[in-house]
C-alpha positions as CSV (number, residue, x, y, z in Angstrom):
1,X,-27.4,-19.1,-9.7
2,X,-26.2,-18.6,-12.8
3,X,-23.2,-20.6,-15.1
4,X,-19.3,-20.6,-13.5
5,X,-19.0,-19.7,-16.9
6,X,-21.3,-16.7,-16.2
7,X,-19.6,-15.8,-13.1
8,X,-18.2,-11.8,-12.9
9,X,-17.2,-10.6,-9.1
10,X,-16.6,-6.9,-9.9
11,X,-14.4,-5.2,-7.0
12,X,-14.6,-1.6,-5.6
13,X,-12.1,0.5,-3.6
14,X,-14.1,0.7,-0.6
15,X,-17.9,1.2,-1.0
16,X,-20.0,0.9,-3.8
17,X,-20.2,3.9,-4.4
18,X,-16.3,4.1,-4.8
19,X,-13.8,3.2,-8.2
20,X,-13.5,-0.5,-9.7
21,X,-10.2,-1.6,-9.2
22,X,-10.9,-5.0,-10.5
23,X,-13.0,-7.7,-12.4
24,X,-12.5,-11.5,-11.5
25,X,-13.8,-13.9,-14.4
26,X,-14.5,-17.1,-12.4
27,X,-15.0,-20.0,-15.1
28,X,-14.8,-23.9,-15.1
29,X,-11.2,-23.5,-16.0
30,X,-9.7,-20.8,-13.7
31,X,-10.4,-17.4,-12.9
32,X,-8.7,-14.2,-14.7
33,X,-8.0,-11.1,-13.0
34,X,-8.4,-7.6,-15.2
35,X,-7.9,-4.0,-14.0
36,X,-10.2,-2.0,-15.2
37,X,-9.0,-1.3,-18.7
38,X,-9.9,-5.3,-18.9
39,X,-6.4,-6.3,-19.4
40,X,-5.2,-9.5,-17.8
41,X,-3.6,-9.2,-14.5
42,X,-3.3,-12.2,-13.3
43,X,-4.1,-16.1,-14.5
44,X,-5.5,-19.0,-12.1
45,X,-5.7,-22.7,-13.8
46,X,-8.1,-25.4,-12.1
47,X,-6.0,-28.3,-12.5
48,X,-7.5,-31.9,-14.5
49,X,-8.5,-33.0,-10.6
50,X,-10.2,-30.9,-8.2
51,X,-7.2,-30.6,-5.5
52,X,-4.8,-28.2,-7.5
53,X,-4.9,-24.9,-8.6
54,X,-1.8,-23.0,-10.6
55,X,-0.9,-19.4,-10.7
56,X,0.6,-18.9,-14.3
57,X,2.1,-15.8,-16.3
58,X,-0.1,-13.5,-18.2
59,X,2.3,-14.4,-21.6
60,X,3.7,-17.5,-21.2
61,X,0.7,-19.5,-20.0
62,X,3.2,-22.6,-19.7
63,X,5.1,-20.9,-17.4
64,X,3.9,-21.7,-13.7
65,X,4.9,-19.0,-10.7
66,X,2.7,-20.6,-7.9
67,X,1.0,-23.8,-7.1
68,X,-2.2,-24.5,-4.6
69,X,-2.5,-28.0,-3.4
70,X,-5.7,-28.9,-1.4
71,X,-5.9,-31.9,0.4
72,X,-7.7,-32.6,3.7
73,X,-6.0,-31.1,6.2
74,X,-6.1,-27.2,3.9
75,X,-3.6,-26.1,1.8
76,X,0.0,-26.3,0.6
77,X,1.5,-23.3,-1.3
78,X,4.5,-23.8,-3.5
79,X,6.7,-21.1,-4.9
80,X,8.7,-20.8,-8.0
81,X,10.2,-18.0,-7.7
82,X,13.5,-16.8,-5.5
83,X,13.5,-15.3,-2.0
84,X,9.9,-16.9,-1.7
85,X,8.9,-19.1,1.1
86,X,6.2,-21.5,0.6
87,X,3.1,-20.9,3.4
88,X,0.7,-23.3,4.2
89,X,-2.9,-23.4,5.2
90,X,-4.1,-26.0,7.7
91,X,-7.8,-26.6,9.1
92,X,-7.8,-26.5,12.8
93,X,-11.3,-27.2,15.0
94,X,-13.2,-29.0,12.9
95,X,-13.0,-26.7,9.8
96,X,-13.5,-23.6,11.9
97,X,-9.8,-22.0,11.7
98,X,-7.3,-21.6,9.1
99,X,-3.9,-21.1,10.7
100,X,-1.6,-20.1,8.3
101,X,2.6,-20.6,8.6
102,X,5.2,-19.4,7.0
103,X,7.8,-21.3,5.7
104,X,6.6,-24.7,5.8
105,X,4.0,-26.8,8.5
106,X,6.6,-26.4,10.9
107,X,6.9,-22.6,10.7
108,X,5.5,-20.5,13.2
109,X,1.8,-19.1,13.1
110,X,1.6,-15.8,11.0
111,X,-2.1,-15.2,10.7
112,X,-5.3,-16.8,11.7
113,X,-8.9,-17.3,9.7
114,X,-11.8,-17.7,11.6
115,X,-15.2,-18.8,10.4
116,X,-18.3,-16.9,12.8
117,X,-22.1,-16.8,11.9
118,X,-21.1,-13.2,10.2
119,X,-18.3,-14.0,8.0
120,X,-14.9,-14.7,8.5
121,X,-12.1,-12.8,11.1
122,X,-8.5,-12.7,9.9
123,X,-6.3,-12.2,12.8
124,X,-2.6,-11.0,12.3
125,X,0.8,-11.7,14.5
126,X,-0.1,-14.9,15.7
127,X,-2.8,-16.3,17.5
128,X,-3.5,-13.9,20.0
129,X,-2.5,-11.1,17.5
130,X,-5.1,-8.1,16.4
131,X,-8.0,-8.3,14.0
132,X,-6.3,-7.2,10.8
133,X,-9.9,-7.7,8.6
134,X,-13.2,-9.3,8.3
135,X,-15.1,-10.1,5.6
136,X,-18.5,-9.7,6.2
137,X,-21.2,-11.9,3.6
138,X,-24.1,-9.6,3.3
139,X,-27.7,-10.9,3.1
140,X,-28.9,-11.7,-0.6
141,X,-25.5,-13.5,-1.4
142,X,-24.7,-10.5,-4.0
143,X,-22.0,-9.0,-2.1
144,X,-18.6,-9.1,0.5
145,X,-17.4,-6.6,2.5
146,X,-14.0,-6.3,3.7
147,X,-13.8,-4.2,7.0
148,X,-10.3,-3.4,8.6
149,X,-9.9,-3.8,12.1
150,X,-12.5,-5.2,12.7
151,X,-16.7,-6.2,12.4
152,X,-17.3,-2.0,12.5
153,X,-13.8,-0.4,11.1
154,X,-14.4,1.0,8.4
155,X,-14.6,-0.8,4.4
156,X,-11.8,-1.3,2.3
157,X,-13.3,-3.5,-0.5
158,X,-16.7,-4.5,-1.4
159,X,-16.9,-7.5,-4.0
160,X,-20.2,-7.7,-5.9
161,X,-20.8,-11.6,-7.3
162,X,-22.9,-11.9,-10.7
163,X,-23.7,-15.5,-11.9
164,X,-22.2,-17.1,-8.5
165,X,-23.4,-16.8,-5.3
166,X,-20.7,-15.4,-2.7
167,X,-22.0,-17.9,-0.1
168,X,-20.0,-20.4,-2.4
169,X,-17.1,-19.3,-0.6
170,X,-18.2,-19.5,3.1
171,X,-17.0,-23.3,2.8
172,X,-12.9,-23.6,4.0
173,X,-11.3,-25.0,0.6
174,X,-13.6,-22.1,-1.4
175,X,-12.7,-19.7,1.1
176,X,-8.7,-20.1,0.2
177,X,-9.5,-20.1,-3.3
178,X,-11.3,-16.6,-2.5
179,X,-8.3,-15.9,-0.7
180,X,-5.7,-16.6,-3.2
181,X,-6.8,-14.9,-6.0
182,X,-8.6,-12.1,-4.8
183,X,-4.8,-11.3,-3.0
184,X,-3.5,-8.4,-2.6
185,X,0.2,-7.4,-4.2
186,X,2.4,-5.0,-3.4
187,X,2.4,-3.4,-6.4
188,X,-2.0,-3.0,-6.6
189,X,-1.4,-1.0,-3.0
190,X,2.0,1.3,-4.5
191,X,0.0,2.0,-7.7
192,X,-2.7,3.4,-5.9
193,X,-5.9,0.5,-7.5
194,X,-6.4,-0.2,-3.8
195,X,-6.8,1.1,-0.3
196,X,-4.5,-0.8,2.3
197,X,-6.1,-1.8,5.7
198,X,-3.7,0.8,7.4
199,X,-4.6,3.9,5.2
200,X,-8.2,3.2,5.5
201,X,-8.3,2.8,9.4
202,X,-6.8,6.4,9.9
203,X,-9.3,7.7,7.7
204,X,-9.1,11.8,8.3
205,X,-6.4,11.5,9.9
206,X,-4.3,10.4,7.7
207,X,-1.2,12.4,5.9
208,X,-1.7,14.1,2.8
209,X,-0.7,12.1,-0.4
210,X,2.6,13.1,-1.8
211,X,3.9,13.8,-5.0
212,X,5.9,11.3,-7.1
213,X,8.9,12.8,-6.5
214,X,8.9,14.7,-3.4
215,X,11.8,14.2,-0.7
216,X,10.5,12.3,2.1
217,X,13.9,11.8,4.1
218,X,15.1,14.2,7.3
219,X,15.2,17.9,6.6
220,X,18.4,19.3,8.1
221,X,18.9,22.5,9.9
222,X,21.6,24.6,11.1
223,X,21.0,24.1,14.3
224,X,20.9,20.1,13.7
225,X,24.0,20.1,12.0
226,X,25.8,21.6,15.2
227,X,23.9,19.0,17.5
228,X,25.2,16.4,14.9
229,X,29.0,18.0,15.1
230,X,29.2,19.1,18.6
231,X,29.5,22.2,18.4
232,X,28.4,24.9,20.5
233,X,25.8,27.0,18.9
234,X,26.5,30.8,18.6
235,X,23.7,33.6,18.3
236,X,25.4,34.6,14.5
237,X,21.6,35.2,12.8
238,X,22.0,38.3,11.2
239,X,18.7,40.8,11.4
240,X,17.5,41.8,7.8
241,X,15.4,44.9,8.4
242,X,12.7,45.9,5.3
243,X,13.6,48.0,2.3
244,X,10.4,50.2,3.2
245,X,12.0,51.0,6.4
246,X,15.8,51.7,5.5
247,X,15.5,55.7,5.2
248,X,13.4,55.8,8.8
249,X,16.3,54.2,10.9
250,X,19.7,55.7,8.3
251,X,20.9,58.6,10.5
252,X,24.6,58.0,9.2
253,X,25.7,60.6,6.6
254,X,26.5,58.5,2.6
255,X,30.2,58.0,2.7
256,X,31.6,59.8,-0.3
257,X,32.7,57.2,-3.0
258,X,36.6,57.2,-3.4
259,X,38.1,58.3,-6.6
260,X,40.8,56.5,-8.5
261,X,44.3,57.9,-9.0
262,X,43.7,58.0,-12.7
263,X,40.3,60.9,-11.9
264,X,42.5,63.3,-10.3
265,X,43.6,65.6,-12.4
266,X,47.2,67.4,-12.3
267,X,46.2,70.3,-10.7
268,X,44.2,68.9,-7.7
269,X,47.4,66.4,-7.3
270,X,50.0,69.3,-7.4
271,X,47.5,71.7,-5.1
272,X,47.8,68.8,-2.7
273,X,51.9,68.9,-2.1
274,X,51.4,72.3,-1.4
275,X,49.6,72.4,1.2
């Protein structure tokens, strides 16, 4: 195993065969999340002891937006920024579960971690909600793959480990770590970099994407406007037949164009009164 200082987990969209989203540097001081331009995405400081980790902004490195405690019962996260409740991570079984709360240690159970011979089951809704992922530590210790729905659904994310071997994080307090800053945001899954669990699991069946700026509210009709209103619905569709067809079904006669008074001459005016 190589150097932390060494250590590059490159992620895919899916298979390996499918884009790089991301690169994860993993050092002695923190880990640095790039897109694949290399740009800095997000910042991860190891703390001067082993039981903190910070989340910091990409410009003002001061500036602290989340904080990891680890003690041991699991993990604490505290937020810095409005409208965020703080979640926390506690070891149940020995080591064997993660249930995770939001809110505080006294907030209900929003997700469950479970650690199996195969890799790791993240259960959503509770504790007897559905399989949301797994992720699956392939032999070799080279690679992760993260399944949705399940130990066969089908793979949202592969992470490949150079100069760190991804069994490091089979261990609960390296697992959250993993879990932390390999996160996903909303704004990865709206900007298209990665798949969301829900979009992969329909697979074919899935709808079409859709433009940037196309109208995805209600279409109205005319005949949903009446339901609306109340009104009953009369049969007032008017027929258009073709052009090509217009001389076939014509039988009437043209209707001679009216003249105005100011075309008739004197003569056709005074023959008129005369008769």
């Amino acid at each position: 195993m190589g150097t932390m200082a060494d250590a590059v987990i490159t992620e895919y969209a899916g298979t390996r065969k499918d884009p790089v989203t991301r690169f994860y540097q993993y050092g002695r001081d923190g880990v640095r999340v790039l897109d694949t331009g290399k740009n800095l995405q997000r910042l991860y400081v190891f703390g001067p002891s082993a039981d903190m980790m910070t989340e910091r902004d990409t410009i003002m490195k001061d500036k602290i937006l989340r904080r990891f405690i680890f003690d041991q019962n699991g993990m604490l996260e505290e937020t810095f920024s409005f409208g965020q409740r703080p979640r926390t991570f506690r070891y149940e079984n020995g080591g064997r579960q993660i249930a995770v709360r939001e809110g505080g240690q006294f907030g209900a159970v929003g997700k469950l971690f479970t650690f199996e011979d195969n890799g790791i089951v993240e259960t959503a809704w509770g504790r007897d909600g559905e399989t949301e992922r797994v992720y699956i530590f392939e032999a070799g210790n080279a690679s992760i793959l993260e399944r949705a729905g399940g130990w066969y659904g089908p793979i949202t994310r592969t992470m490949v480990f150079e100069g760190i071997d991804a069994s490091v994080f089979r261990e609960p307090e390296a697992f959250l770590q993993f879990l932390v800053f390999t996160e996903r945001h909303n704004d990865d899954v709206n900007a298209g970099l990665l798949k969301s669990a829900a979009d992969t699991a329909h697979g074919a069946g899935s709808s079409p994407p859709r433009g940037k700026y196309a109208f995805t509210g209600k279409r109205h009709t005319p005949s949903d406007t009446k339901q609306e209103t109340g009104e009953k619905e009369d049969d007032s569709r008017i027929d258009v037949i073709p052009d090509g067809d217009a001389s076939l079904d014509d039988s009437h006669p043209e209707k001679p164009r009216e003249r105005k008074s100011s075309e008739i001459s004197y003569a056709e005016r005074r023959s008129g009164r005369q008769s």
